[in-house]
C-alpha positions in Angstrom: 24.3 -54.9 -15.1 20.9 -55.0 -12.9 22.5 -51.8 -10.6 23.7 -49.8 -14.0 19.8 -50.2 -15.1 18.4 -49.3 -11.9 20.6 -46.2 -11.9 20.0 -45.2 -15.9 16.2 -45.6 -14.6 17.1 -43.3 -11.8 18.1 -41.0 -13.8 16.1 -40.7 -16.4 12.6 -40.3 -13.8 15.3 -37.4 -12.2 15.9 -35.6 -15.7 11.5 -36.1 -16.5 10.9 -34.6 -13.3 13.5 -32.0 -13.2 12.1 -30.8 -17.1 8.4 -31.1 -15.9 9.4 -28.7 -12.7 10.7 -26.4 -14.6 8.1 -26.2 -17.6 5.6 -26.0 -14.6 7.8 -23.3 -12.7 7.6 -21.2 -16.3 3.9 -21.4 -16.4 3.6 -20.1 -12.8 5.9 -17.0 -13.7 4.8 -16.6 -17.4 4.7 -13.0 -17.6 1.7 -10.9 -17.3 0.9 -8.4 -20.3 1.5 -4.6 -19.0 -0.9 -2.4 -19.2 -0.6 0.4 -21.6 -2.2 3.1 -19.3 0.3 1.7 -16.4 3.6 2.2 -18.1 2.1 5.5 -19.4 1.9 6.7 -15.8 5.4 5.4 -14.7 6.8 7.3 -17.5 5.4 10.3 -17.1 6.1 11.2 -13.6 8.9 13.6 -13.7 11.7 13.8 -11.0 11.6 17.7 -12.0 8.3 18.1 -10.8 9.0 16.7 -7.5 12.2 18.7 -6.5 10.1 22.0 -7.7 6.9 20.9 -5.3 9.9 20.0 -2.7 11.8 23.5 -3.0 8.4 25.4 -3.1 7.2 23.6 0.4 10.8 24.3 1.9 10.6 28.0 0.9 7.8 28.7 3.2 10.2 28.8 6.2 8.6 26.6 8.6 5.5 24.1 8.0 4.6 23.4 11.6 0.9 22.8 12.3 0.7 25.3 15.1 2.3 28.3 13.0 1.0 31.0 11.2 -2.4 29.8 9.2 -2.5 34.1 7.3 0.6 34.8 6.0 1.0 34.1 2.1 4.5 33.7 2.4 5.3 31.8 5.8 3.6 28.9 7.6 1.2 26.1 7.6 -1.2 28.4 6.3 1.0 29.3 3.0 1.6 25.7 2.6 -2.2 24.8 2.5 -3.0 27.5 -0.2 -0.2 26.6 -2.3 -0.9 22.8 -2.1 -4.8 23.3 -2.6 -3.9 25.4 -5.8 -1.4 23.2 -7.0 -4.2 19.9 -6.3 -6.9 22.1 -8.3 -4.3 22.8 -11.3 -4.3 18.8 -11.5 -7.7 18.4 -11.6 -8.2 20.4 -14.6 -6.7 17.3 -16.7 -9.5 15.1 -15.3 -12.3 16.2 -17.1 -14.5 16.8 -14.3 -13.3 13.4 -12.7 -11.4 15.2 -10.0 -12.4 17.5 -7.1 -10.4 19.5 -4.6 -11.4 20.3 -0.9 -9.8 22.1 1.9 -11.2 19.5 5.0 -10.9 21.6 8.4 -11.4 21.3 11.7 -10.9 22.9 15.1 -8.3 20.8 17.4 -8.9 21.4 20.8 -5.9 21.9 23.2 -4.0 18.6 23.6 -0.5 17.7 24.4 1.2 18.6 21.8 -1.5 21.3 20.9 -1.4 24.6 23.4 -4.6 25.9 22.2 -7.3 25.5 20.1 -5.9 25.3 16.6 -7.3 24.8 12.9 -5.9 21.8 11.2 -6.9 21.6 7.4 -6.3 18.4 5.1 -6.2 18.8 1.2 -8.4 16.2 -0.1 -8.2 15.5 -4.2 -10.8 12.8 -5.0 -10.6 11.1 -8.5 -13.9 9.5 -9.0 -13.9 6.2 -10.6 -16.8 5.2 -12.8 -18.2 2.2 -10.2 -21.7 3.0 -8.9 -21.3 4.6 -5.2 -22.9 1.3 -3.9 -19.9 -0.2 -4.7 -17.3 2.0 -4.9 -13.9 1.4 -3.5 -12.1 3.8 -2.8 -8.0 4.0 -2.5 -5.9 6.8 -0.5 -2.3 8.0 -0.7 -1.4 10.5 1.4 1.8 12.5 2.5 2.2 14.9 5.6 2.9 18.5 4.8 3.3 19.9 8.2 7.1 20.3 9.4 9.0 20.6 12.8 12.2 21.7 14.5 13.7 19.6 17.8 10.2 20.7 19.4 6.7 20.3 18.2 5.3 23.3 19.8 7.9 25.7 18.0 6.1 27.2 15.6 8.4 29.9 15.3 12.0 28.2 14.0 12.6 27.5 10.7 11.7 23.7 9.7 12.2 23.1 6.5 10.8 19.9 6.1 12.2 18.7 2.9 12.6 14.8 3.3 10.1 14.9 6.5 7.8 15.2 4.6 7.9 17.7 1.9 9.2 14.3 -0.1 6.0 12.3 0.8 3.6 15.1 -0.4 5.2 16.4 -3.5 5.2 12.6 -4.4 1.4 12.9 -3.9 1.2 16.3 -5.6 3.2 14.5 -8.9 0.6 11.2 -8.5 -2.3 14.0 -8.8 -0.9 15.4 -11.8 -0.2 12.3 -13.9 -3.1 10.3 -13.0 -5.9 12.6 -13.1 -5.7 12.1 -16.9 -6.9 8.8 -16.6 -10.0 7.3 -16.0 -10.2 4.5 -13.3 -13.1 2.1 -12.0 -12.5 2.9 -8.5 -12.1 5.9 -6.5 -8.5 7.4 -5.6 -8.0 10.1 -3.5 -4.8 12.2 -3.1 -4.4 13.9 -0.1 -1.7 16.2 1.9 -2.5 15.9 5.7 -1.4 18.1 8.2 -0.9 17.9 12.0 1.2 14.4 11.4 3.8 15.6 14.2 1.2 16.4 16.6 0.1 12.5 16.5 -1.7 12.1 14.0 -4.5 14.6 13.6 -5.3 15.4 9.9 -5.2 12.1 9.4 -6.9 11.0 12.2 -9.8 13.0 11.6 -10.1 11.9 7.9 -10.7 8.4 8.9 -12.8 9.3 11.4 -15.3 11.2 8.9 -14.7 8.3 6.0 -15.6 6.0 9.1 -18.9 8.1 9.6 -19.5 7.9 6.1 -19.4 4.2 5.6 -16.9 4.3 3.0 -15.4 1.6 1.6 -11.7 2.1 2.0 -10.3 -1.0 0.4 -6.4 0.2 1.0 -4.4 3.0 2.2 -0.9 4.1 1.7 0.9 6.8 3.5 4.6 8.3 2.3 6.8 9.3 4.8 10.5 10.1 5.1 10.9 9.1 0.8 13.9 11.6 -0.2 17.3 10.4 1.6 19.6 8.2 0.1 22.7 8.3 2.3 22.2 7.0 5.9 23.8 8.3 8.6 25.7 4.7 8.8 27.4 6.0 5.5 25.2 3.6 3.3 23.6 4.7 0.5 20.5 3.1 -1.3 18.9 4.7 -4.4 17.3 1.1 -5.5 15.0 0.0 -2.9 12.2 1.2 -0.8 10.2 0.1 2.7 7.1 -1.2 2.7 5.9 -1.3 6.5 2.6 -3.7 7.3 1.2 -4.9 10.3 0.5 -8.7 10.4 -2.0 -9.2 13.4 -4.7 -6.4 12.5 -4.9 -3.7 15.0 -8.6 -4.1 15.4 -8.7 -7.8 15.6 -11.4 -9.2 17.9 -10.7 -11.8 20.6 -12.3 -14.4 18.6 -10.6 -13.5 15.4 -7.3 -13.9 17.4 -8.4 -17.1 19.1 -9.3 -18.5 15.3 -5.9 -17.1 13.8 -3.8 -18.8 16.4 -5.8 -22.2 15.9 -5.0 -22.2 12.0 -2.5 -19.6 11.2 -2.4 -16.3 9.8 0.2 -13.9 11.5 1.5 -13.0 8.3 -1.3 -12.8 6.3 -3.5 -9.3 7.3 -5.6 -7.3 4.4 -2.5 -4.9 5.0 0.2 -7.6 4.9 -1.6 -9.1 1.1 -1.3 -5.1 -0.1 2.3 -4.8 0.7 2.9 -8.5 -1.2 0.4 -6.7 -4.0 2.7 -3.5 -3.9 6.1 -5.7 -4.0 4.8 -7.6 -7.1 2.9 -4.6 -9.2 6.0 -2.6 -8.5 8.8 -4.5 -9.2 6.6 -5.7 -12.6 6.8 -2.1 -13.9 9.5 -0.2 -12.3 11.8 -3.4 -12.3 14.9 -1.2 -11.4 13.3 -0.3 -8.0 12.7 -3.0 -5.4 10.4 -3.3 -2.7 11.5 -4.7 0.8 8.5 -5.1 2.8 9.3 -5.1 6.5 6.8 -7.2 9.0 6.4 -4.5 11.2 3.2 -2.0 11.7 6.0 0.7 11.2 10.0 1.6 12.1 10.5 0.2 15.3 8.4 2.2 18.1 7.0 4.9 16.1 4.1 5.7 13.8 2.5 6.9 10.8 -0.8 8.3 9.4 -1.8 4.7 8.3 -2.0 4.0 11.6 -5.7 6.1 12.2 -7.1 3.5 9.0 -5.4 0.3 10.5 -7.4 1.5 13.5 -10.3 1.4 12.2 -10.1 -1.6 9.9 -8.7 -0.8 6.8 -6.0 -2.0 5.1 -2.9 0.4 5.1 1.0 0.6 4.7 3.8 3.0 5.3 6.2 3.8 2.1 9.8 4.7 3.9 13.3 5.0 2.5 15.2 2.2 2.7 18.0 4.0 5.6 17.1 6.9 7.2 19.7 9.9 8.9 18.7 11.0 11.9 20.2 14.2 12.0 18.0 15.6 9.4 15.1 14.8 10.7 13.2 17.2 13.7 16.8 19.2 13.9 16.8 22.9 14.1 19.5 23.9 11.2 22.6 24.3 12.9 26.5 23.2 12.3 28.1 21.1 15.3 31.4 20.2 15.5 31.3 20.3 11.3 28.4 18.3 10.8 25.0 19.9 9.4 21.9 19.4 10.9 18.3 19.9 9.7 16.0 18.2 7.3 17.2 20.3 4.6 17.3 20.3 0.4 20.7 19.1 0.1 19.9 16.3 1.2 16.7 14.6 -0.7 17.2 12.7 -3.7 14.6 14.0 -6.3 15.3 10.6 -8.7 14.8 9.1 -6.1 11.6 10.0 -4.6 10.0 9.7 -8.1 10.8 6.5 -8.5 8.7 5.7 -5.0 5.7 7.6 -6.6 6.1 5.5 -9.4 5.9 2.4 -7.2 2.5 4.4 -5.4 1.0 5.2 -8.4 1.7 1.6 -10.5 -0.1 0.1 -7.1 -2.4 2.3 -7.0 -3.4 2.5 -11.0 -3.5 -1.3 -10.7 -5.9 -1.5 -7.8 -8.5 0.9 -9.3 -8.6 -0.6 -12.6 -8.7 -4.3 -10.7 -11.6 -6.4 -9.6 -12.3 -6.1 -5.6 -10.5 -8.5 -3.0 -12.6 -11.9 -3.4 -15.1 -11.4 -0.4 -16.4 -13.9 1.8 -13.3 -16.5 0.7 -13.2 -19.7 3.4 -11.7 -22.8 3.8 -13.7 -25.9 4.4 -10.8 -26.5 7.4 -11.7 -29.8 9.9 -12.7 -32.2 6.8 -10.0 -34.7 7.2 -8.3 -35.1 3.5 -5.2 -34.6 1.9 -7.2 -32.2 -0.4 -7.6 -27.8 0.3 -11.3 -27.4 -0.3 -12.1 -23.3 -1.0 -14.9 -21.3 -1.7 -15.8 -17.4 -2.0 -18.4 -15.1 -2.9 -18.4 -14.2 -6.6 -17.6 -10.9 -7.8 -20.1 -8.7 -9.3 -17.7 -6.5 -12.2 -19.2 -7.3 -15.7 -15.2 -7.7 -16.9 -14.5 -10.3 -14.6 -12.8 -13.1 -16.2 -12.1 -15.6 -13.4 -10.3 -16.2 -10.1 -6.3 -17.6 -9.4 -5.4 -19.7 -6.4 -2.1 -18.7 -5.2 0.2 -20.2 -2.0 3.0 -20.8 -0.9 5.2 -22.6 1.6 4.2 -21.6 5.2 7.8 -19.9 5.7 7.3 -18.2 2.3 7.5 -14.3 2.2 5.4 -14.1 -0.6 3.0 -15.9 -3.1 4.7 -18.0 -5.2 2.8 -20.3 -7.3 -0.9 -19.6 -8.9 -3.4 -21.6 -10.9 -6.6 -20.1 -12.7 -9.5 -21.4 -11.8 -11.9 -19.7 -14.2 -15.3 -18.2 -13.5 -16.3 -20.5 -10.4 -17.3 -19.9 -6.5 -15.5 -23.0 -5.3 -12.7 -25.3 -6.5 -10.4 -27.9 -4.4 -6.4 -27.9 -4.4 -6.4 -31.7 -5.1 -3.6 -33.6 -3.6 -2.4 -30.0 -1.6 -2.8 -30.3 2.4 -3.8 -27.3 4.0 -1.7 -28.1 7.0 1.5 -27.8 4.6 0.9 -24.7 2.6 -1.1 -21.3 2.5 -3.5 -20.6 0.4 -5.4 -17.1 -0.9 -7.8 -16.0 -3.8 -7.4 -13.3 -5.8 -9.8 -12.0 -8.7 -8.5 -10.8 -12.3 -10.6 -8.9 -15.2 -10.2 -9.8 -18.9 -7.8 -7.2 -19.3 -5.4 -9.5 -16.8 -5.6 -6.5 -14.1 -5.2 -8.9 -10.7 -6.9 -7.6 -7.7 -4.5 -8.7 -4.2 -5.1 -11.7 -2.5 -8.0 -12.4 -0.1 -6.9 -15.1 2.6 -9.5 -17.9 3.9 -11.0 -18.2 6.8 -12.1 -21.1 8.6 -15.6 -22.9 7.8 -17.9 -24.0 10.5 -17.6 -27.6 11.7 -18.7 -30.5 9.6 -20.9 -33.4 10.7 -18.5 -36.5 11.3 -20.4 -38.4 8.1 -20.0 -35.3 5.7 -15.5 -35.0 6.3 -15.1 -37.3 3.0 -17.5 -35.3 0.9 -15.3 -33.3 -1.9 -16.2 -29.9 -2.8 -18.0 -29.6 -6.3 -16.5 -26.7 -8.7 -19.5 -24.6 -9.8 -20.0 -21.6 -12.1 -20.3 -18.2 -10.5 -23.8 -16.1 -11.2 
């Protein structure tokens, strides 16, 4: 009788705590309210639009950087003028919000440049209403340069329409839509050329933005968006690539030396905006997933995010999810039955929308979002089972508080949050910091989140002050 009451007591703490999980695992994923000007956006970028951007870029023969820059029907130079036309078209929506600019410069003879040749970027900037003191400022970009087998031919035709006609008319269709709207922060659009020859447009765009203090809070670059069907036979029209680097390429050797004392591989600026771009994306265009790969970009090569990783801003690469190498730097040519060349046939328009949809919900979301908490640290050698935070507070009249959010140190992404309210500081009580991660991200009274700032360290405590618990005070 005492063993059958033990075990009804057993089970009846099992079936409280199984119910209070679960009511506690609801509240963590409640849903968030979408915002009207969001789903607005996702609807109205048009697959149609994209394939007719896509089939215009392909008819000018050959986009490669080093070909001809005067001819309105053939070359880079065709490409520009139609894309800077196009980008100016879009801005007449914005109500004076949007400006177009055709950014030049000289290239001096380099490797895969054999002699001094103009390289132009087409620069749309959507000016949010923040003061410039404190304006952040967002960048998508896409690559509308082209090539055969060989850089340097600027002569063969290179149509270019996954790599990476895709990337820019995805851009192009962004421009369009969300010029309409009007945004807190800054986003500019941009088509970059000189991508095959390492890098250059985009290169020398972060370079100038560098010189110019700007705050670049996140960049995305699209590139290689339009197959579907892999040259392994597999075909994927659901899910997209998200590429971030873990370890920041400009980390100092003190940062690493701190990150390798408390953690942190896996949680970069860039790393917290692909987790941002997983969640905002799959909330609103919940047919479309988001696999985001722990890798800088595709396995030895590069992208024009790299030139803003560089120089220590958050970026990611959007990629299809499988890739066919034949179509991609191939002169067009049959062998043995099998077509080569990055040709029309072989983009999926549908498809690439729905990865500008996924850009622009990001996007949208950012630049109507409070900024990254700044300053956000962790009081980290006072000995207690408790996670004692604190941050700077944010300074956007519609702020309405702050969440907490972590997650099991093997997690992928965030999985639990609590709101905190309108406070600077605020202790995880009964949460060890040596079992979980934690971050801080900042949300308006609209519910717009910003992504996730992770802590760093605090200094070193006297000995008598490890006990002391951290006070929860209002922010200013």
């Amino acid at each position: 009788m005492k063993t059958t009451k033990l075990l009804a007591r057993a089970l009846l703490c099992l079936l409280v705590y199984s119910l209070t999980a679960n009511l506690l695992t609801a509240q963590q994923r409640s849903p968030i309210p979408r915002n009207r000007t969001i789903t607005a956006i996702v609807r109205d970028i048009d697959a149609r639009n994209i394939e007719a951007s896509i089939r215009k870029l392909v008819s000018f023969g050959t986009r490669n950087t080093l070909s001809e820059q005067n001819d309105p029907k053939r070359g880079i130079g065709a490409a520009r003028d139609w894309l800077y036309a196009e980008f100016m078209k879009a801005a007449e929506a914005s109500g004076g919000r949007m400006t177009v600019e055709k950014q030049s410069y000289e290239q001096a003879k380099a490797a895969r440049v054999p002699q001094p040749t103009i390289v132009t970027n087409i620069v749309a900037t959507l000016k949010g209403t923040q003061p410039e003191s404190v304006d952040r400022i967002y960048v998508v970009s896409g690559h509308y340069d082209s090539m055969c087998n060989s850089t340097t031919d600027a002569k063969c035709d290179a149509p270019g329409a996954n790599d990476d006609a895709s990337g820019t008319a995805a851009v192009l269709e962004m421009a369009r839509v969300m010029a309409k709207h009007q945004f807190e922060a800054t986003i500019v659009f941009m088509a970059v050329a000189g991508e095959e020859q390492s890098l250059l447009g985009s290169t020398h765009f972060a370079e100038e933005a560098k010189k110019q203090n700007w705050n670049i809070d996140a960049m995305f670059t699209n590139d290689i968006i339009g197959n579907t069907l892999a040259g392994n036979g597999i075909r994927d029209r659901g899910t997209v690539r998200v590429f971030s680097e873990g370890v920041p390429s400009n980390e100092t050797p003190a940062e690493a030396n701190t990150r390798r004392s408390v953690g942190g591989e896996n949680d970069s600026a860039s790393r917290q905006l692909a987790r941002f771009i997983k969640e905002m994306g799959e909330r609103y265009v919940p047919q479309f997933k988001i696999m985001m790969v722990y890798r800088r970009d595709r396995y030895g090569r590069g992208g024009d995010h790299i030139p803003f990783l560089e120089r220590g801003w958050p970026a990611v690469r959007f990629s299809e999810m499988n890739e066919d190498f034949r179509h991609q730097h191939q002169n067009p040519r049959v062998e043995n039955g099998v077509q080569f060349g990055d040709l029309l046939e072989f983009v999926d328009f549908a498809y690439v929308a729905n990865v500008a949809r996924v850009n622009a919900v990001s996007l949208a979301v950012l630049a109507l979002a409070p900024a990254r908490p700044k300053g956000v640290t962790m009081l980290s050698l006072r000995l207690s089972h408790d996670t004692d935070l604190r941050w700077e507070a944010n300074k956007e009249p519609d702020l309405a508080g702050y969440e907490i959010v972590w997650r099991d140190t093997t997690a992928a992404v965030w999985t639990n949050s609590q709101a905190v309210g309108k406070v600077t500081t605020f202790t995880m009580k009964g949460m060890s910091k040596d079992n979980y991660f934690f971050g801080v991200r900042a949300i308006d009274k609209d519910g717009n989140r910003s992504p996730v700032t992770y802590p760093r360290p605090m200094g070193r405590n006297q000995p008598a002050d490890r006990t002391t618990s951290t006070t929860t005070t209002s922010a200013p």
